[in-house]
C-alpha positions in Angstrom: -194.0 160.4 173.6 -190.6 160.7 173.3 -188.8 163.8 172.9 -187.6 165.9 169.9 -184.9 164.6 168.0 -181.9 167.2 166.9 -179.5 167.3 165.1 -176.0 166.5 166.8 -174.3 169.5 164.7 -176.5 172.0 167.0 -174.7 170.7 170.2 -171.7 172.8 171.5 -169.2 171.4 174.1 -170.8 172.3 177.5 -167.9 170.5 179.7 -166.5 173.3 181.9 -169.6 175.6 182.9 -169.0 178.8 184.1 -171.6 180.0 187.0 -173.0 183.3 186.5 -176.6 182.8 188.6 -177.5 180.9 191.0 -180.6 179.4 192.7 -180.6 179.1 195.9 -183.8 177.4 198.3 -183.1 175.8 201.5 -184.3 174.3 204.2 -181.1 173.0 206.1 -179.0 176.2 206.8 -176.1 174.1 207.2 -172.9 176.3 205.7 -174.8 178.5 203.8 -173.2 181.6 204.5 -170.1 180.4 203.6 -171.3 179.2 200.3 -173.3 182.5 199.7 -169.7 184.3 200.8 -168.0 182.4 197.9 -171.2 183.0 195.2 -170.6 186.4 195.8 -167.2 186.3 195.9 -167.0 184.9 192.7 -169.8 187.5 191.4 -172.4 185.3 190.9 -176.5 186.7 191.1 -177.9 184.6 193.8 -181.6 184.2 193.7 -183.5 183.0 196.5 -186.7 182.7 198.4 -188.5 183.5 202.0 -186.2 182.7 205.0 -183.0 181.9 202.6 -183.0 185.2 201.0 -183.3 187.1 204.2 -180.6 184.9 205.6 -178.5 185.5 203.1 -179.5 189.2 202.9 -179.0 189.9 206.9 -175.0 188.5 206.3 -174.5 191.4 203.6 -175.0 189.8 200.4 -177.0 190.9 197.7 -180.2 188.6 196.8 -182.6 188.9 193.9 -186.0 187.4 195.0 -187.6 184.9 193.1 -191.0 187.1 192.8 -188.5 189.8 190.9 -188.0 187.0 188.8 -191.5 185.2 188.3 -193.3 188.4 188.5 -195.8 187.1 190.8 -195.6 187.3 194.8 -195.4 184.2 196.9 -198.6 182.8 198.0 -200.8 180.3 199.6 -198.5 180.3 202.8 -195.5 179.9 200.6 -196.9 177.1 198.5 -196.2 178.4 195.4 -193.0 180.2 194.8 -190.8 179.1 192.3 -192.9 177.2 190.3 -193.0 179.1 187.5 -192.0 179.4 183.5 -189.2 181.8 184.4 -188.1 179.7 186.7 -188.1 176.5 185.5 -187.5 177.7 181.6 -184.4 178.5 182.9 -183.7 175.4 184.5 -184.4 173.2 181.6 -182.8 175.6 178.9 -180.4 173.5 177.2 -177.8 175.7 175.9 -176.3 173.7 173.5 -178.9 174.0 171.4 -179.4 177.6 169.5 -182.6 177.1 169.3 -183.1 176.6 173.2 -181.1 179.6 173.8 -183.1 181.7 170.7 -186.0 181.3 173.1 -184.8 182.0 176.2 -184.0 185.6 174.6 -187.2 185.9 172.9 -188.9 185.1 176.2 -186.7 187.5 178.5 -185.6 184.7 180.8 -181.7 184.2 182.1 -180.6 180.6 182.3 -179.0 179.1 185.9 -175.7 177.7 186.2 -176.5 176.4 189.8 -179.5 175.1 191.5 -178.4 175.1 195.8 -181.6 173.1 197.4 -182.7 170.9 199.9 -186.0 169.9 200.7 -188.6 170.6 203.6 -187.8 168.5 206.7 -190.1 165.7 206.0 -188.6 162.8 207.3 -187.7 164.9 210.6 -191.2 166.0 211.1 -192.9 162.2 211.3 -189.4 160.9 213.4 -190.7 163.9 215.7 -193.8 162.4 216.7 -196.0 165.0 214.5 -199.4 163.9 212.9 -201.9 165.4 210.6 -201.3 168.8 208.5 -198.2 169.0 210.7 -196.7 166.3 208.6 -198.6 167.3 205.7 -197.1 170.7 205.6 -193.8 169.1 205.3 -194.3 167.8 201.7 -192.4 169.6 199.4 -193.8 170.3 195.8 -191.6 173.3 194.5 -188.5 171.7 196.1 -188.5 168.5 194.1 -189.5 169.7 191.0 -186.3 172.1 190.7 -184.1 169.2 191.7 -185.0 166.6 188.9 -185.8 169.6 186.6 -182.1 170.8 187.5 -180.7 167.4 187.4 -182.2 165.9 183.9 -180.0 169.5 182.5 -177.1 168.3 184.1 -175.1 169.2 181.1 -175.9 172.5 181.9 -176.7 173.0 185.3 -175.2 171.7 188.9 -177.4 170.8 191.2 -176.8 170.4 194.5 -179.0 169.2 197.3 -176.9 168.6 200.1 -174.6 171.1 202.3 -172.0 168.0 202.3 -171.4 169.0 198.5 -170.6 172.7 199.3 -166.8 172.6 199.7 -166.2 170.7 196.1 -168.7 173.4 194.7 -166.9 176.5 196.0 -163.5 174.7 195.0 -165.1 174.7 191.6 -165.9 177.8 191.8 -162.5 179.3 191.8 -161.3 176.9 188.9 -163.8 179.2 186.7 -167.1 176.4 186.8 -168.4 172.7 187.0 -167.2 170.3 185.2 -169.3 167.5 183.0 -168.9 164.9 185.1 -169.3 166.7 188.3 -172.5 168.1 187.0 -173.7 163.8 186.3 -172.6 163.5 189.7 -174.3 166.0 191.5 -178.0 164.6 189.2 -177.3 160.8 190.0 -177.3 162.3 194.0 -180.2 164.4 193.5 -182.1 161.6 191.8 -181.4 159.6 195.1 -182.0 162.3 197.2 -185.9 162.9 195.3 -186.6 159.2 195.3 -185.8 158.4 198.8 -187.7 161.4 199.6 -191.0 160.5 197.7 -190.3 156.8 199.0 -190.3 158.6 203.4 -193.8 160.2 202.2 -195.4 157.0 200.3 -194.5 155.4 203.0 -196.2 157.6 205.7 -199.4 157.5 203.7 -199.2 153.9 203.3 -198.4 153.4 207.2 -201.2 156.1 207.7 -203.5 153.8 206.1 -202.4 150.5 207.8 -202.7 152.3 211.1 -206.7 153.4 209.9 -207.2 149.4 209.9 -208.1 149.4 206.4 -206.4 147.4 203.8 -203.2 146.7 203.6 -200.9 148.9 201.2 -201.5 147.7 197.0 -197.8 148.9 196.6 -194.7 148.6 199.4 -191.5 150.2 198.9 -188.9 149.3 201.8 -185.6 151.1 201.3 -182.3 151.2 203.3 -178.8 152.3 203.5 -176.1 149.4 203.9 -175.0 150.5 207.6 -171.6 148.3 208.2 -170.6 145.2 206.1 -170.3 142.5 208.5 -167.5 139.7 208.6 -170.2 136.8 207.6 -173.6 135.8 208.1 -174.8 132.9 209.9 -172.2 130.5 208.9 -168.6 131.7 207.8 -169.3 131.4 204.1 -172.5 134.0 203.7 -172.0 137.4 203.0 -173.6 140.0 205.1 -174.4 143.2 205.7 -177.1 144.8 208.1 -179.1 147.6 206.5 -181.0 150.6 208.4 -183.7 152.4 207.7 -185.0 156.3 207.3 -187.3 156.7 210.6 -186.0 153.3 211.3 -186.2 153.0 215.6 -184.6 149.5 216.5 -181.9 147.6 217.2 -180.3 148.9 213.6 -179.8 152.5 215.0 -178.8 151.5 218.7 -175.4 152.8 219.6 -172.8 150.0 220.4 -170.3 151.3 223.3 -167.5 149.1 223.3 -167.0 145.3 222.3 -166.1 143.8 219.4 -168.1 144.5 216.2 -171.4 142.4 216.4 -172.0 139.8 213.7 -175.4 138.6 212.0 -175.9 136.5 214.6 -175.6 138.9 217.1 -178.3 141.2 216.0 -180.7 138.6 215.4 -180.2 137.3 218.8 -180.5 140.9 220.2 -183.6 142.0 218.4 -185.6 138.6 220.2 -184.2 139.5 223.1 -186.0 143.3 222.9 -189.3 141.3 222.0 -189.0 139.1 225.2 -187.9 141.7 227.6 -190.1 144.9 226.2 -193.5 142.9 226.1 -193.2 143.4 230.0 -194.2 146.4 231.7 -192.5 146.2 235.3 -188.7 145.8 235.0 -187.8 142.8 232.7 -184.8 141.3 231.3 -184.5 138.3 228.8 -181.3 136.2 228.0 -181.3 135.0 224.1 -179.5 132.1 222.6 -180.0 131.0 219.2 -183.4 133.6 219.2 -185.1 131.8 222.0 -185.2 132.4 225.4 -183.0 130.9 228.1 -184.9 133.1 230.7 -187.3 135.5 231.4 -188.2 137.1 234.6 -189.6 140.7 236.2 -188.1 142.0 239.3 -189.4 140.2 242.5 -191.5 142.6 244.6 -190.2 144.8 246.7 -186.5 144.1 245.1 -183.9 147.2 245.7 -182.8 147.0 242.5 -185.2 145.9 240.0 -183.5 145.0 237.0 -180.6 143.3 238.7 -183.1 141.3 240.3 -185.2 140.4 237.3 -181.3 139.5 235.1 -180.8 137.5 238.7 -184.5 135.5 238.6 -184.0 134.9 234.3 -180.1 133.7 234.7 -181.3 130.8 237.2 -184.4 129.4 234.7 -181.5 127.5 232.5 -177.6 128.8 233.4 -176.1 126.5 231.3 -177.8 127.6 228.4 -176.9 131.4 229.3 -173.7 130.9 228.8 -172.8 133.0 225.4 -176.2 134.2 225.7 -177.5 137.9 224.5 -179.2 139.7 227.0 -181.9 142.8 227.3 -183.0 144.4 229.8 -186.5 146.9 229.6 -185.0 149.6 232.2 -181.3 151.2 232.6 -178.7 148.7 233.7 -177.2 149.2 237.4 -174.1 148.7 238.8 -175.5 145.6 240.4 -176.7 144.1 237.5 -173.6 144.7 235.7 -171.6 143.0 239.0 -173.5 140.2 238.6 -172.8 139.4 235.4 -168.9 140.0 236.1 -168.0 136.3 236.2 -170.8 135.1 233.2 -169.6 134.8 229.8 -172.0 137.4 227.8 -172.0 137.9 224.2 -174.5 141.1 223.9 -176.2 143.5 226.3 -178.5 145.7 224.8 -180.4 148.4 226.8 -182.2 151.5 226.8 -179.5 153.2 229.1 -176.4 152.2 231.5 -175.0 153.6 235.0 -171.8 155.1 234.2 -170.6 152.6 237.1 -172.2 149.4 235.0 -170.0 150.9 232.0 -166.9 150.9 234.2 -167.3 147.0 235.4 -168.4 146.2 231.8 -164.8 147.8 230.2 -162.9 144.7 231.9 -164.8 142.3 229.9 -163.5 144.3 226.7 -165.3 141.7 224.4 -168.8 142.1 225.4 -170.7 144.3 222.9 -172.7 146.9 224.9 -175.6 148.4 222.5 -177.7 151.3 223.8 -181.0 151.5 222.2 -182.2 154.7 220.3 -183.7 157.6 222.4 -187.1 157.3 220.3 -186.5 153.2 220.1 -190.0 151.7 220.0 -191.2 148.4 218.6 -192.3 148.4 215.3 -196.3 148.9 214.3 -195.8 145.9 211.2 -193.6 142.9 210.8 -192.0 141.9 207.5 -190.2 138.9 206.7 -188.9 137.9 202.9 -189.8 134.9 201.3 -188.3 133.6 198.1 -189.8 136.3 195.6 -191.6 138.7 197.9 -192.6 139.0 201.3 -194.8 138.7 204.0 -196.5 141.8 206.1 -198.5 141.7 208.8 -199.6 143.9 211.9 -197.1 143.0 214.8 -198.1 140.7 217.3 -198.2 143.3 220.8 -199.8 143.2 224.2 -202.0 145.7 225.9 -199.3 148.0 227.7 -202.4 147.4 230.7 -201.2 144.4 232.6 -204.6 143.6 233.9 -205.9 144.3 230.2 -203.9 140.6 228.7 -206.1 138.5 231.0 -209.6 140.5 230.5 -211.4 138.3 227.9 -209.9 135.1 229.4 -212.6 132.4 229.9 -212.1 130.0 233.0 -212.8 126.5 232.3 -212.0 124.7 235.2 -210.8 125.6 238.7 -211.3 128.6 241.3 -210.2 131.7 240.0 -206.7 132.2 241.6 -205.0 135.0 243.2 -204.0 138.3 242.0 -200.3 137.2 242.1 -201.4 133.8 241.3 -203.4 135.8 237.8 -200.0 138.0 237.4 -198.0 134.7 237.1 -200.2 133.3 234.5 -200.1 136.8 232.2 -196.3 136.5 232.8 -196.0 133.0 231.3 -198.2 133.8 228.5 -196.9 137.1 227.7 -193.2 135.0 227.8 -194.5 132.2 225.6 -195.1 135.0 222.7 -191.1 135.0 222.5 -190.2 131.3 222.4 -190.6 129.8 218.7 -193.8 127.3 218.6 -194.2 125.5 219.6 -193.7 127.0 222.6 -194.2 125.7 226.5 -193.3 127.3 229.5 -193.5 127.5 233.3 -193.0 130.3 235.6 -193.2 130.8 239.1 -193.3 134.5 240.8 -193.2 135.9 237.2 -189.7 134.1 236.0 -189.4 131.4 233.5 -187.9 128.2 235.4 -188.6 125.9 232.1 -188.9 126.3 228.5 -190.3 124.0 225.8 -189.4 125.5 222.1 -189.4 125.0 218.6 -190.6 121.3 218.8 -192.7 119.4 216.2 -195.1 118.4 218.5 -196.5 120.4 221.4 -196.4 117.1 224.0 -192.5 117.3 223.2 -192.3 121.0 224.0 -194.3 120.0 227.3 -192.0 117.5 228.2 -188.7 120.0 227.3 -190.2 122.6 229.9 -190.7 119.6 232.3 -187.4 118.8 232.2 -185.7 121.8 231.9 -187.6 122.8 235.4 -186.9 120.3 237.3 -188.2 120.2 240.8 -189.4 123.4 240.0 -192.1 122.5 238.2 -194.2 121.6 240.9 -196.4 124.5 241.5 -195.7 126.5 238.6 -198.4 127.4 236.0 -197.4 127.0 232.3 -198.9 128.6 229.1 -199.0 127.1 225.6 -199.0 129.4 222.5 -201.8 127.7 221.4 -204.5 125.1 221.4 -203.3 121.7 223.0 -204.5 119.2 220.4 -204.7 115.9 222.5 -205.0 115.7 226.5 -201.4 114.2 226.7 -199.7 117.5 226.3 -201.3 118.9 229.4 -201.1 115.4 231.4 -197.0 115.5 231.0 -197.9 119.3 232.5 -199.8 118.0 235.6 -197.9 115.1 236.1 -194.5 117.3 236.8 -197.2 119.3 239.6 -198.5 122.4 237.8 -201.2 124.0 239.1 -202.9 126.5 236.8 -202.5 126.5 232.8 -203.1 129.0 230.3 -204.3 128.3 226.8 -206.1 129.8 223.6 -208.0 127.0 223.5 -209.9 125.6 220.3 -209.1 122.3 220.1 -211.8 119.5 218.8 -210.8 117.5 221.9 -211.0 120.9 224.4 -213.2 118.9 226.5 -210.6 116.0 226.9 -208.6 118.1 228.5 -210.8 120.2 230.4 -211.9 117.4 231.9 -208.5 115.7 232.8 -207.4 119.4 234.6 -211.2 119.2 236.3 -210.2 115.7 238.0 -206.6 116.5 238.5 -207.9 120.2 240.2 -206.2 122.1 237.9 -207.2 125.6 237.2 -207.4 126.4 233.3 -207.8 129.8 231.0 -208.9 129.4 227.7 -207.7 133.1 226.0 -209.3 133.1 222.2 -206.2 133.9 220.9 -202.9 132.5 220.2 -199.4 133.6 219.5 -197.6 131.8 217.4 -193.8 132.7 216.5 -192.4 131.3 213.2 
C-alpha cells in the first residue's frame, strides 16, 4: 500500500540541514578520526557502536553508545545493535512534517542529521578464500537497513557510506550543514552501494549452490563497473568498453605494465590464450591469433629454463601465424624467454609474474602490452556468454589438475598401449585441442603442437589443415580430435600424413569404420567418452 498522503502546506523548506547528531557505524576505519575530530569540532553528539565507539573514544572524543540510546545492550555477538525504534524513528522522522516531529517528542526520541556507515567486509571475506559461517558472519543486517532507511529521508538526513565522501562532508560542515542536493546525492550512492552489496551475497549463495551440483540458479544477477572505455571494438565503428567485476579474478583485473592501451581485440585474444596455456600443469605457454592457437607446447625435459623453452617449442608449430600474435605463459617469464622474443613482433604477453631483467628487454619494444595477472587470478568455476535476449551458463569446461588423471577412463580400441611419454603426448594434444574452436584437429610431438586444424565446417577439413600446417612433421605425431570422427576419412587424411597414435571421444555410428581402418594401418586409438567442444 502506498503511503499517507499530506498535505503540501505541512512541508517546511528542509534545503540547508544543520547537523546536530550524528550516527556513526563502521567497518572501514579509513579517516575516521579525522571526521570524528571535525563532528566534534563542530559540536555535534556522535553516536556509535562496539569497536567504532571505542575508536573514537580512545582519540579523546566524546561518544554516546547506541545502547544509551535503545535502552537495550548489544547482543547475540553483536547481531543486534541498532535495530531498534529509537534508532531508526529517528532515521525516518521527517521533519517537515509537524506531525512527524509531534511524535518524535511524545516518544522521547532525537532525530539524526547524519548517518556515517559502511558495511561488514563481505565482499573481502569470500575474495579471501573464506567458506562457511566465516562468510556468513560477514552479512550485514543492521548495516543496510540504516543506509536505505537513512537514504529514502534524504531530505532530512545525509548519509554517507563511504570514507571517499568525508572531505565534502566536513567541508559542509563548516558552511553550517548539507545541502538538498548533496543529501540526493549521498542516497543515490548509498542505494548503489546496498544493491551491489546484496547483489556480492546473492551471488555467493547462488555460486554456493552451483558449486553443491544442484540446480542451476532460478535468478542470476551479473553486475560490473565500466573499467576503461576502449578506442573500438572489433571493427573501428563499434563502441566498447571492457567491464570488471566485484570478486572478479581474470584477465579484467590483471595489471598492464607498459604498452599501449589494449583494445577489444586484445583481451579477447589474451583471455584464450590463459585457457590454452593454464590447462597445462608443467610450464606451458600458448601464442593466440584471432582466439585460436598458433602454438602450444610444455617445456622439453630436462630444459634449463622451462618457460623459455616451452615459448621456444609453441613459436616453431606455425611462425608465420605468430606474428602479431598474443602470448601467455603458465609460469613467470625469464630473461630468456623475453630475449627470444626480442626480434618477434608481439602484440600481448600476459603472465602471472616477470624477471625484472625480462621487463628491462621488454621496455625497448615500447609497444608491446605487458599484463600481469592478479595475485588470486584463477579460472573461473562457470562460463557465460550473451545471446540476443539473455544468456547462456554453464559449468566451465576444466581438466583434472592430475596429469595422469585426463587419460584414466580412456578406453583403447586398437593398438599396444604406448609409452609413458608416448601417453603424456597424447593428454597434451587433447588437453591443447580444448583451446582450438571445433572443429578442432591437432598434432603434437614431445608435448608441442606442430599442426593445427580449427574452426572448419567439416572435421576431414580440419584434418587436412593440421596436415598441412605440419608438414614433414606429421609423420610420427599423434593427433586428437575434439570429438567423435563421423566418417573414416577424417582419420585416413591423419594416417596418410604418418601419425601414429590418435585420440578421440569416440561415439560415432560408424566407430567401427574407423577402428578398423587404424587396426589395419597399426594405429594405436583412445576413445575418451567425452568431448570438448569450443564454440
Amino acid at each position: 500500500m502506498a503511503g499517507p498522503r499530506h498535505d503540501p502546506s505541512l512541508y517546511r523548506d528542509r534545503d540547508v540541514v544543520p547537523v546536530r547528531r550524528a550516527l556513526v557505524s563502521v567497518s572501514d576505519k579509513t579517516d575516521l578520526l579525522r571526521l570524528a575530530e571535525a563532528l566534534a569540532a563542530a559540536g555535534v553528539e556522535i553516536v556509535s557502536t562496539g569497536s567504532t565507539a571505542a575508536t573514537i573514544r580512545d582519540a579523546g572524543h566524546a561518544v554516546t553508545d547506541v545502547s544509551a540510546v535503545t535502552g537495550f545492550p548489544e547482543s547475540l555477538d553483536g547481531r543486534v545493535k541498532t535495530l531498534h525504534p529509537s534508532v531508526h524513528a529517528g532515521l525516518l522522522a521527517d521533519l517537515r512534517l509537524e506531525d512527524h516531529e509531534r511524535q518524535l517528542e511524545e516518544l522521547g526520541i532525537q532525530p539524526f542529521e547524519l548517518v556515517v556507515v559502511n558495511l561488514y567486509p563481505f565482499v573481502e571475506t569470500v575474495a579471501s578464500g573464506a567458506q562457511g559461517d566465516d562468510v556468513v558472519e560477514q552479512i550485514d543486517i543492521g548495516g543496510p537497513a540504516m543506509v536505505r532507511a537513512s537514504a529514502k529521508n534524504y531530505a532530512n538526513v545525509a548519509i554517507v557510506v563511504s570514507p571517499q565522501s568525508y572531505p565534502a562532508l566536513i567541508e559542509a560542515l563548516g558552511q553550517g550543514g548539507t545541502t538538498l542536493a548533496q543529501r540526493k546525492e549521498l542516497a543515490a550512492r548509498a542505494f548503489a552501494h546496498t544493491a551491489e552489496y546484496d547483489r556480492a551475497v546473492a551471488t555467493w549463495f547462488a555460486e554456493g549452490t552451483i558449486a553443491q551440483g544442484t540446480d542451476l540458479p532460478q535468478h542470476l544477477t551479473i553486475r560490473a563497473e565500466r573499467l576503461e572505455t576502449l578506442r573500438y571494438g572489433e571493427n573501428s565503428h563499434q563502441r566498447a568498453a571492457i567491464y570488471t567485476r566485484n570478486g572478479g579474478h581474470g584477465i579484467a583485473q590483471a595489471t598492464q605494465l607498459q604498452g599501449k592501451e589494449m583494445s577489444y581485440n586484445n583481451y579477447v585474444d589474451a583471455d584464450a590464450a590463459l585457457r590454452a596455456a593454464f590447462d597445462m600443469v608443467l610450464p606451458a605457454v600458448a601464442i593466440i591469433k584471432h582466439a585460436n592457437p598458433c602454438g602450444i607446447a610444455v617445456a622439453a625435459p630436462n630444459a634449463l629454463d622451462p618457460i623459455a623453452s616451452a615459448h621456444l617449442r609453441a613459436h616453431e608449430c606455425d611462425p608465420v601465424s605468430a606474428f602479431g600474435g598474443v602470448i601467455a605463459a603458465n609460469r613467470t617469464v625469464t630473461l630468456k624467454m623475453a630475449e627470444n622474443l626480442r626480434d618477434i613482433f608481439t602484440e600481448v604477453i600476459v603472465a602471472p609474474d616477470f624477471e625484472p631483467e625480462a621487463l628491462e628487454v621488454f621496455r625497448l619494444k615500447k609497444n608491446l602490452r605487458v599484463l600481469q595477472l592478479p595475485a588470486d587470478w584463477r579460472q573461473e568455476p562457470m562460463d557465460v556468454r550473451l545471446v540476443s535476449g539473455g544468456l547462456l551458463l554453464q559449468d566451465a569446461d576444466r581438466f583434472p589438475d592430475d596429469i595422469d588423471s585426463v587419460a584414466a577412463n580412456w578406453q583403447l580400441v586398437t593398438g599396444e598401449r604406448p609409452s609413458d611419454d608416448e601417453m603424456q603426448n597424447l593428454i597434451f594434444a587433447w588437453k591443447a585441442g580444448r583451446a582450438v574452436k571445433s572443429n578442432a584437429i591437432v598434432l603434437a610431438k614431445g608435448s608441442a603442437t606442430v599442426g593445427i586444424g580449427m574452426g572448419q565446417v567439416n572435421r576431414v577439413d580440419s584434418c587436412r589443415l593440421a596436415v598441412e600446417r605440419a608438414g614433414n612433421r606429421a609423420a610420427g605425431s599423434v593427433a586428437a580430435s575434439d570429438a567423435f570422427f563421423p566418417f573414416a576419412d577424417g582419420p585416413q587424411v591423419l594416417m596418410d600424413a604418418g601419425i601414429s597414435a590418435i585420440v578421440q571421444p569416440g561415439g560415432s555410428v560408424r566407430d567401427e569404420e574407423t577402428i578398423a581402418l587404424a587396426r589395419e594401418r597399426g594405429v594405436t586409438m583412445f576413445f575418451t567418452g567425452e568431448r570438448h567442444f569450443f564454440h
